[in-house]
C-alpha positions in Angstrom: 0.0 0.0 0.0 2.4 2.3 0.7 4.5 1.7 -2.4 1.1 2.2 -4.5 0.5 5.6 -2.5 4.8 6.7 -2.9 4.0 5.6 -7.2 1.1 7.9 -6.5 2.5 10.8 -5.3 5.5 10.4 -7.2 3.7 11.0 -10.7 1.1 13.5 -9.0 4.6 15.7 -8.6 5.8 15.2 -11.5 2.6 16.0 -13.9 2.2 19.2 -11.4 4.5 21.2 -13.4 2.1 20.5 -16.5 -0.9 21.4 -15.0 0.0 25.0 -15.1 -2.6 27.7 -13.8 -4.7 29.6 -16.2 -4.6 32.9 -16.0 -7.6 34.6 -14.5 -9.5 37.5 -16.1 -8.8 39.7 -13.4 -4.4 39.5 -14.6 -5.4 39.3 -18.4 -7.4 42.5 -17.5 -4.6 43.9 -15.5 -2.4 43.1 -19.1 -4.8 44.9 -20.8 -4.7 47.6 -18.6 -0.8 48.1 -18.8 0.2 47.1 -22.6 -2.8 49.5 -23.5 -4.2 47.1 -25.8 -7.5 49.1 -25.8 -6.1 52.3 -26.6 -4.1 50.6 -29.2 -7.6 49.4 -30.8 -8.4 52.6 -31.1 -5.6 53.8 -32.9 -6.2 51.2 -35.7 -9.5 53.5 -36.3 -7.2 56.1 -37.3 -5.6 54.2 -39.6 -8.6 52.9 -41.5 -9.5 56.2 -42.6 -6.3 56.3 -44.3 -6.3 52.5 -45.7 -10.3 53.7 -47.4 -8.6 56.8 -49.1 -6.2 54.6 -50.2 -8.3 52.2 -51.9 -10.3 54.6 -54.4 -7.3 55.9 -56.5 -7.3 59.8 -56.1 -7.3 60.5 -59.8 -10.5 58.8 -59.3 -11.7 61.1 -56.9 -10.8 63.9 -59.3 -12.7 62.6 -61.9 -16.0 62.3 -59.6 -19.1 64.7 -59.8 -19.5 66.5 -55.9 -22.3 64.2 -55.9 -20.2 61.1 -56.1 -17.7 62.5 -53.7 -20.4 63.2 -51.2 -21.8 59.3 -51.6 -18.1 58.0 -51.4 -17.9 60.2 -48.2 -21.0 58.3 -46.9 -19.8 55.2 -47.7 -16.5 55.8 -46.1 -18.0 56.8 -43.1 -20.4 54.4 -42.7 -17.8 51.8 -43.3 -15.4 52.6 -40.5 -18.3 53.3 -38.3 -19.4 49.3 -39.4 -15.6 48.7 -38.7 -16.0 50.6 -35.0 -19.2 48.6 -34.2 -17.6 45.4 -35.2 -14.1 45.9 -33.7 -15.4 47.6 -30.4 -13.4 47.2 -27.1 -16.5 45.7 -25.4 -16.8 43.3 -28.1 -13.2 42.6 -28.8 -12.3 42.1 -25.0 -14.2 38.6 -24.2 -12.0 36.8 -27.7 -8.7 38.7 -26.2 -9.4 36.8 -22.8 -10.0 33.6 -24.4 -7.2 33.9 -26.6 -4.6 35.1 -23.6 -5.7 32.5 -21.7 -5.5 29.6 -24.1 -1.6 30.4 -24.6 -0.3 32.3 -21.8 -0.2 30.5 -18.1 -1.0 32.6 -15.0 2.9 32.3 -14.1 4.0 34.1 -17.9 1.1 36.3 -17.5 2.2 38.0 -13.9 5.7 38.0 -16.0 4.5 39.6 -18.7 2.7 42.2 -16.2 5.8 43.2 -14.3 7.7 43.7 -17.4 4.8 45.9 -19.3 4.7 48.2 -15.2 8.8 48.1 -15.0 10.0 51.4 -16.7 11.3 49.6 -20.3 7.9 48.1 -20.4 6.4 51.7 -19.8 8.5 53.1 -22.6 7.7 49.9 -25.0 3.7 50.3 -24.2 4.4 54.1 -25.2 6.0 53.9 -28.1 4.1 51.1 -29.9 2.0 53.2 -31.6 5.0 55.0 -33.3 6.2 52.2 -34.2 2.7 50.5 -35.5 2.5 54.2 -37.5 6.5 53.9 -39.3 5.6 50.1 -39.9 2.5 51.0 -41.8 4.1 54.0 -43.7 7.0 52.0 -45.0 4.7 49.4 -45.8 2.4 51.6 -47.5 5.5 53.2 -49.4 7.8 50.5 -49.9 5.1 47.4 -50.3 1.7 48.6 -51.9 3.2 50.1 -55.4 4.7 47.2 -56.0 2.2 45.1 -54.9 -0.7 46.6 -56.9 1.6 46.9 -59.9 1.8 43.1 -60.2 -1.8 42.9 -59.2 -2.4 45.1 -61.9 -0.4 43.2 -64.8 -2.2 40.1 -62.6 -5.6 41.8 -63.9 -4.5 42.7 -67.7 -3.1 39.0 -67.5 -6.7 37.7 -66.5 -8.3 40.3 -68.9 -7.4 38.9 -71.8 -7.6 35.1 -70.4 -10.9 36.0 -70.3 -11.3 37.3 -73.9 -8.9 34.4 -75.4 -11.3 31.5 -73.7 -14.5 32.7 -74.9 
């Protein structure tokens, strides 16, 4: 019996470390909180006006009548107010919990915490913006002519797929 119970205990101790915590809602919260991951939502509102201008080409907007301009101002606004709804902090939070929780143990997470409150974290959580803003322009810059230049020649190529097969 008491072999069975030392066996027991033995494996107990050893699957302990794999039985890790979750974390709770109230540290994911706390993360939150201090990686301002809601204020960082909001700043990808920002950017979404600038991605819809992008996508109508402007000489296209030069060539529109003031009432076209005044329905693609509509749409524009209705579509990052759809993207707002959708993408809203109170809807967002509940899938950031799950997510946290299904990867991060409550150990990493009170890790992670001290880190993000420690003054490099503090600086890192400030500056992530500035740094989601130069990734984006660069992008933009560096990544979309080219990329809608060979989507463009992708198109023509298509095109005239199109008027070979008939």
């Amino acid at each position: 019996m008491k072999k069975h119970l030392l066996s027991i205990l033995c494996l107990t101790s050893l699957a302990f470390p794999l039985c890790a915590q979750p974390a709770s809602d109230a540290s994911l919260r706390e993360l939150i909180t201090v990686t301002g991951a809601a204020k960082t939502m909001d700043s990808v509102y920002g950017m979404m006006d600038g991605l819809m201008d992008q996508s109508v080409p402007a000489e296209a907007l030069k060539n529109f009548t003031s009432e076209q301009k005044a329905a693609y101002e509509r749409f524009k606004q209705k579509s990052i107010q759809i993207i707002r709804d959708e993408m809203s902090w109170t809807k967002m939070e509940p899938m950031f919990l799950e997510i946290y929780r299904g990867v991060f143990t409550q150990e990493e997470i009170d890790g992670i915490i001290a880190f993000h409150k420690s003054p490099v974290g503090q600086a890192y959580v400030s500056k992530v913006p500035m740094l989601m803003t130069k990734t984006m322009a660069i992008m933009q810059g560096k990544m979309m002519p080219a990329m809608m230049g060979r989507i463009q020649d992708l198109g023509k190529e298509f095109q005239k797929e199109l008027t070979n097969a008939k």
